[in-house]
C-alpha positions as CSV (number, residue, x, y, z in Angstrom):
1,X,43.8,38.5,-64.3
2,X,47.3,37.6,-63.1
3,X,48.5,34.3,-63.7
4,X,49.8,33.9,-60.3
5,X,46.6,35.5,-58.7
6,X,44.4,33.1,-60.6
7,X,47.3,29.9,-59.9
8,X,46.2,30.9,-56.2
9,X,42.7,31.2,-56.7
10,X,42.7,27.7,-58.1
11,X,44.9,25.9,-55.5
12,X,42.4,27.6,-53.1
13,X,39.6,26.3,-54.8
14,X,41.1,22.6,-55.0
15,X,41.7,22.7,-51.4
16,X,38.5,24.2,-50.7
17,X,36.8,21.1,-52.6
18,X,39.3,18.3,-51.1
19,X,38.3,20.1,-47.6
20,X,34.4,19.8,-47.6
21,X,34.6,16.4,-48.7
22,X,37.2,15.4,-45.8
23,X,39.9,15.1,-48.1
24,X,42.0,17.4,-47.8
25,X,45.3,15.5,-47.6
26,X,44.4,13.1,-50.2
27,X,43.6,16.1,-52.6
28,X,47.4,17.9,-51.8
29,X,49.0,14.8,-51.9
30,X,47.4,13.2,-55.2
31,X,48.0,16.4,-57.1
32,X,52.1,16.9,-56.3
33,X,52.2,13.1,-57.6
34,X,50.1,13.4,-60.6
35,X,52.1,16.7,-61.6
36,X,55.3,14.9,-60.9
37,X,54.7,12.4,-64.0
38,X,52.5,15.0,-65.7
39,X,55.4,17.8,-66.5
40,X,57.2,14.6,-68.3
41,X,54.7,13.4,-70.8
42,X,54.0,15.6,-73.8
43,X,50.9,13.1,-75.0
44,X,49.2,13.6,-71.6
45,X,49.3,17.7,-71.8
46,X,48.0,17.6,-75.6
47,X,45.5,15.4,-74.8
48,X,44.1,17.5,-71.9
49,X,44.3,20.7,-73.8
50,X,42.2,18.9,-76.4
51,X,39.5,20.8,-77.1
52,X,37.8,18.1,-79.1
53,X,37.6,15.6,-76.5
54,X,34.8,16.1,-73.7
55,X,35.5,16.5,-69.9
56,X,33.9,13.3,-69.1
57,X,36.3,11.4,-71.5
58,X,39.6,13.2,-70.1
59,X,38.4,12.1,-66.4
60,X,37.5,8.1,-67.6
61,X,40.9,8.6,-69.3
62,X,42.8,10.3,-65.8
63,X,41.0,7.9,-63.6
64,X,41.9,4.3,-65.6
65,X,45.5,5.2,-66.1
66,X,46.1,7.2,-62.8
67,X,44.2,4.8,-60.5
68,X,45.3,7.0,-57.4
69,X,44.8,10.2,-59.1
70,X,41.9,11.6,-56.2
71,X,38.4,12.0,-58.0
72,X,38.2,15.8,-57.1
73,X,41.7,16.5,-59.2
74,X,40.4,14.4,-62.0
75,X,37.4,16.6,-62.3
76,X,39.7,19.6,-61.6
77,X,42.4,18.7,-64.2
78,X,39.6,17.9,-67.0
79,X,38.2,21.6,-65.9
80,X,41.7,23.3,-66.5
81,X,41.9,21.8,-69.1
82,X,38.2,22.8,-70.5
83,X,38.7,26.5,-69.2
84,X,42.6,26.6,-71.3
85,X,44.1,27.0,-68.6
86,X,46.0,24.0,-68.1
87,X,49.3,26.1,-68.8
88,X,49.0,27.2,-64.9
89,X,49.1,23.8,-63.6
90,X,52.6,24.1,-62.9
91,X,52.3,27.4,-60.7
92,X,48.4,26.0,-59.3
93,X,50.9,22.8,-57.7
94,X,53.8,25.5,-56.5
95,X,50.5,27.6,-54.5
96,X,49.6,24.4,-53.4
97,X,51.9,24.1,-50.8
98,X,51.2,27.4,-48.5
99,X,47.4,27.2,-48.7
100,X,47.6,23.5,-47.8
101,X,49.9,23.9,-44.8
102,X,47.6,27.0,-43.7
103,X,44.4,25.3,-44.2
104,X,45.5,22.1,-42.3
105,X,47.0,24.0,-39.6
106,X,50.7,22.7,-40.0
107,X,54.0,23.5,-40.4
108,X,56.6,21.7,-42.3
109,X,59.1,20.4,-40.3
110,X,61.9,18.3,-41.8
111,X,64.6,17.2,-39.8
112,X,69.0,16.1,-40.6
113,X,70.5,14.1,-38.5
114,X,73.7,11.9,-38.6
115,X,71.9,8.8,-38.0
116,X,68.0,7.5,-37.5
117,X,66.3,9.6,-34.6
118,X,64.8,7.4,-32.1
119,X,61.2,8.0,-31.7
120,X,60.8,9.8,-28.8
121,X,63.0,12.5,-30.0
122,X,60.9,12.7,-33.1
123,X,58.2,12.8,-30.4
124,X,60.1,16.0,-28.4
125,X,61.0,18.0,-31.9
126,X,57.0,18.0,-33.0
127,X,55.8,18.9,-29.3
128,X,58.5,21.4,-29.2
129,X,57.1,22.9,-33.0
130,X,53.6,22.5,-31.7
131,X,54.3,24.9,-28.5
132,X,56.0,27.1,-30.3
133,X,53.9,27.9,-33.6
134,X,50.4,26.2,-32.9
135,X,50.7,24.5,-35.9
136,X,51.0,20.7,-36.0
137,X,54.4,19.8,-37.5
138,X,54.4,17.7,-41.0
139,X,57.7,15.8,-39.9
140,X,60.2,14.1,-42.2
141,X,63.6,13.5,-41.7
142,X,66.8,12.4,-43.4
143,X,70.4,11.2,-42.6
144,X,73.5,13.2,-43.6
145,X,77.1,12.0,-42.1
146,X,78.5,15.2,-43.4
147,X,77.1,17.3,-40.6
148,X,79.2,15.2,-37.7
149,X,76.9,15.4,-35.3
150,X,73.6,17.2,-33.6
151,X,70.8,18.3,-36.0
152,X,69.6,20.7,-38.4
153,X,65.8,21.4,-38.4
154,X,63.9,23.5,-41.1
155,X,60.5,24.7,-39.8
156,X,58.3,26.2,-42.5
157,X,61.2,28.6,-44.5
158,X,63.1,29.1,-41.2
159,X,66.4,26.9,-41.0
160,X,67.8,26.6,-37.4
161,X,71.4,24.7,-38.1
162,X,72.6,23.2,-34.7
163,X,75.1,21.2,-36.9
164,X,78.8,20.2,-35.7
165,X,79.8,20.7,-39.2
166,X,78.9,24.7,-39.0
167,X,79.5,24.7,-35.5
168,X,83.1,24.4,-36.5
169,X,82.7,26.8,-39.3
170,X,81.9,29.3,-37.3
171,X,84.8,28.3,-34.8
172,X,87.2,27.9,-37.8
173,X,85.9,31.5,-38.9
174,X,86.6,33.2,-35.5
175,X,89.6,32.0,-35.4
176,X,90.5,33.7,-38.9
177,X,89.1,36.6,-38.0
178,X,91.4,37.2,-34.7
Protein backbone atom coordinates (compact mmCIF):
# COMPACT_ATOMS: atom_id res chain seq x y z
CA UNK A 1 0.00 0.00 0.00
CA UNK A 2 0.96 3.61 -0.55
CA UNK A 3 2.46 5.43 2.05
CA UNK A 4 0.39 8.34 1.59
CA UNK A 5 -2.82 6.21 1.12
CA UNK A 6 -2.17 4.41 4.41
CA UNK A 7 -0.89 8.18 6.11
CA UNK A 8 -4.62 8.92 5.27
CA UNK A 9 -6.09 5.91 6.31
CA UNK A 10 -4.56 6.47 9.73
CA UNK A 11 -5.40 10.18 10.19
CA UNK A 12 -8.90 8.97 9.34
CA UNK A 13 -8.78 6.37 11.84
CA UNK A 14 -7.42 8.87 14.62
CA UNK A 15 -10.11 11.18 13.88
CA UNK A 16 -12.54 8.54 13.69
CA UNK A 17 -11.49 7.37 17.42
CA UNK A 18 -11.19 11.10 18.80
CA UNK A 19 -14.82 11.59 17.17
CA UNK A 20 -16.86 8.66 18.88
CA UNK A 21 -15.40 9.54 22.10
CA UNK A 22 -16.37 13.41 21.65
CA UNK A 23 -12.91 14.40 21.22
CA UNK A 24 -12.43 15.25 18.23
CA UNK A 25 -10.59 18.64 18.70
CA UNK A 26 -8.60 17.46 21.55
CA UNK A 27 -7.37 14.43 19.39
CA UNK A 28 -6.21 17.06 16.23
CA UNK A 29 -4.92 19.41 18.45
CA UNK A 30 -2.85 17.09 20.93
CA UNK A 31 -1.27 15.30 18.00
CA UNK A 32 0.14 18.70 15.90
CA UNK A 33 1.74 19.49 19.48
CA UNK A 34 3.16 16.21 20.35
CA UNK A 35 4.64 15.95 16.69
CA UNK A 36 5.94 19.43 17.03
CA UNK A 37 8.53 18.21 19.90
CA UNK A 38 8.48 14.67 18.49
CA UNK A 39 10.36 15.45 14.89
CA UNK A 40 13.19 16.99 17.40
CA UNK A 41 14.13 14.28 19.70
CA UNK A 42 16.01 11.29 18.33
CA UNK A 43 15.71 9.26 21.90
CA UNK A 44 11.85 9.55 21.71
CA UNK A 45 11.59 8.02 17.96
CA UNK A 46 14.16 5.08 18.93
CA UNK A 47 12.39 4.38 21.87
CA UNK A 48 8.96 4.13 20.11
CA UNK A 49 10.32 2.06 17.25
CA UNK A 50 11.61 -0.25 20.04
CA UNK A 51 10.56 -3.40 19.38
CA UNK A 52 11.62 -4.73 22.75
CA UNK A 53 9.60 -2.56 24.79
CA UNK A 54 5.69 -3.43 25.06
CA UNK A 55 2.88 -1.00 24.06
CA UNK A 56 1.65 -0.63 27.47
CA UNK A 57 5.22 0.63 28.61
CA UNK A 58 5.53 3.22 25.53
CA UNK A 59 1.97 4.69 26.59
CA UNK A 60 2.98 4.88 30.70
CA UNK A 61 6.09 6.41 29.22
CA UNK A 62 3.99 9.05 26.51
CA UNK A 63 1.44 9.69 29.19
CA UNK A 64 4.01 10.66 32.33
CA UNK A 65 6.25 12.86 30.26
CA UNK A 66 3.58 14.29 27.79
CA UNK A 67 0.86 14.96 30.43
CA UNK A 68 -1.40 16.62 27.68
CA UNK A 69 -0.58 14.15 25.13
CA UNK A 70 -4.70 12.92 24.55
CA UNK A 71 -5.12 9.13 25.75
CA UNK A 72 -6.41 8.09 22.23
CA UNK A 73 -2.85 9.42 20.51
CA UNK A 74 -0.97 7.67 23.24
CA UNK A 75 -2.56 4.45 22.35
CA UNK A 76 -2.21 5.41 18.70
CA UNK A 77 1.50 6.40 18.71
CA UNK A 78 2.40 3.13 20.84
CA UNK A 79 0.37 1.25 17.84
CA UNK A 80 2.52 2.94 15.08
CA UNK A 81 4.99 2.23 16.70
CA UNK A 82 4.05 -1.67 17.30
CA UNK A 83 2.87 -1.99 13.53
CA UNK A 84 6.62 -0.12 12.24
CA UNK A 85 5.08 2.23 10.95
CA UNK A 86 6.10 5.09 13.01
CA UNK A 87 8.16 6.42 9.84
CA UNK A 88 4.58 7.80 8.55
CA UNK A 89 3.95 9.96 11.50
CA UNK A 90 5.17 12.86 9.84
CA UNK A 91 2.80 12.50 6.68
CA UNK A 92 -0.29 10.87 9.25
CA UNK A 93 0.06 14.73 11.07
CA UNK A 94 0.25 16.55 7.32
CA UNK A 95 -3.39 14.35 6.39
CA UNK A 96 -4.45 15.40 9.58
CA UNK A 97 -5.43 18.70 8.72
CA UNK A 98 -8.11 18.17 5.73
CA UNK A 99 -9.90 15.23 7.36
CA UNK A 100 -10.11 17.28 10.55
CA UNK A 101 -11.45 20.44 8.96
CA UNK A 102 -13.96 18.12 6.81
CA UNK A 103 -15.04 15.97 9.69
CA UNK A 104 -15.75 19.06 12.01
CA UNK A 105 -17.40 20.92 9.44
CA UNK A 106 -14.98 23.98 9.22
CA UNK A 107 -12.97 26.02 7.33
CA UNK A 108 -9.78 27.66 8.15
CA UNK A 109 -10.01 31.18 8.22
CA UNK A 110 -7.02 33.26 9.31
CA UNK A 111 -7.20 36.75 9.02
CA UNK A 112 -4.02 40.07 8.52
CA UNK A 113 -4.78 43.10 9.54
CA UNK A 114 -2.75 46.30 10.34
CA UNK A 115 -3.82 46.40 13.81
CA UNK A 116 -6.18 44.22 16.48
CA UNK A 117 -9.71 43.66 14.82
CA UNK A 118 -12.39 44.65 17.16
CA UNK A 119 -14.68 41.90 17.90
CA UNK A 120 -17.55 42.50 16.04
CA UNK A 121 -15.64 42.52 12.88
CA UNK A 122 -14.22 39.18 13.87
CA UNK A 123 -17.90 38.56 14.42
CA UNK A 124 -18.96 39.76 10.54
CA UNK A 125 -15.84 37.90 8.77
CA UNK A 126 -16.96 34.26 10.47
CA UNK A 127 -20.80 34.94 9.61
CA UNK A 128 -19.71 36.18 6.29
CA UNK A 129 -17.51 32.48 5.85
CA UNK A 130 -20.37 30.66 7.46
CA UNK A 131 -22.97 31.99 4.59
CA UNK A 132 -20.82 31.56 2.08
CA UNK A 133 -19.21 27.87 2.57
CA UNK A 134 -21.50 26.29 5.33
CA UNK A 135 -18.65 25.52 7.16
CA UNK A 136 -17.97 27.13 10.52
CA UNK A 137 -14.77 29.25 10.20
CA UNK A 138 -11.57 28.22 12.56
CA UNK A 139 -10.48 32.01 12.94
CA UNK A 140 -7.14 33.33 13.80
CA UNK A 141 -5.67 36.43 13.00
CA UNK A 142 -2.43 38.35 13.02
CA UNK A 143 -1.05 41.91 12.69
CA UNK A 144 1.28 43.04 9.83
CA UNK A 145 1.98 47.04 9.32
CA UNK A 146 3.50 46.16 6.01
CA UNK A 147 0.16 45.79 4.31
CA UNK A 148 -0.96 49.74 5.13
CA UNK A 149 -4.17 49.17 5.52
CA UNK A 150 -7.60 46.89 4.95
CA UNK A 151 -7.25 43.06 5.25
CA UNK A 152 -6.07 40.04 3.73
CA UNK A 153 -8.14 36.80 4.62
CA UNK A 154 -7.15 33.15 3.65
CA UNK A 155 -10.18 30.87 3.68
CA UNK A 156 -9.20 27.17 3.39
CA UNK A 157 -6.27 27.35 0.37
CA UNK A 158 -8.14 30.45 -1.15
CA UNK A 159 -6.31 33.89 -0.40
CA UNK A 160 -8.50 36.94 -1.07
CA UNK A 161 -5.88 40.02 -0.56
CA UNK A 162 -7.94 43.29 -0.05
CA UNK A 163 -4.41 44.82 1.12
CA UNK A 164 -3.44 48.64 0.50
CA UNK A 165 -0.01 47.31 0.08
CA UNK A 166 -1.10 45.24 -3.32
CA UNK A 167 -3.72 47.51 -3.97
CA UNK A 168 -0.90 49.89 -4.90
CA UNK A 169 0.96 47.16 -6.68
CA UNK A 170 -1.47 46.75 -8.86
CA UNK A 171 -1.96 50.61 -9.31
CA UNK A 172 1.85 50.97 -9.55
CA UNK A 173 1.74 48.10 -12.29
CA UNK A 174 -0.94 49.80 -14.48
CA UNK A 175 0.71 52.49 -14.51
CA UNK A 176 3.92 50.74 -16.00
CA UNK A 177 2.10 49.08 -18.29
CA UNK A 178 0.45 52.35 -20.02
Amino acid sequence: MRSSLKSRQYANLLLKLGDNQNALEPVYRSMLDFFASYRHEPELKAFLASTKIVPEDKIKVLGAVYADLHPICQVFIAQLGEERDLKLLGEIVKSLEPAYYQRSNQVKVHVVSTGTLPDTVEEQIQNVIKSVTSRKADFTASVDKDILGGLTLRVGNTILDGSLSSKLVRIRNSLVQS
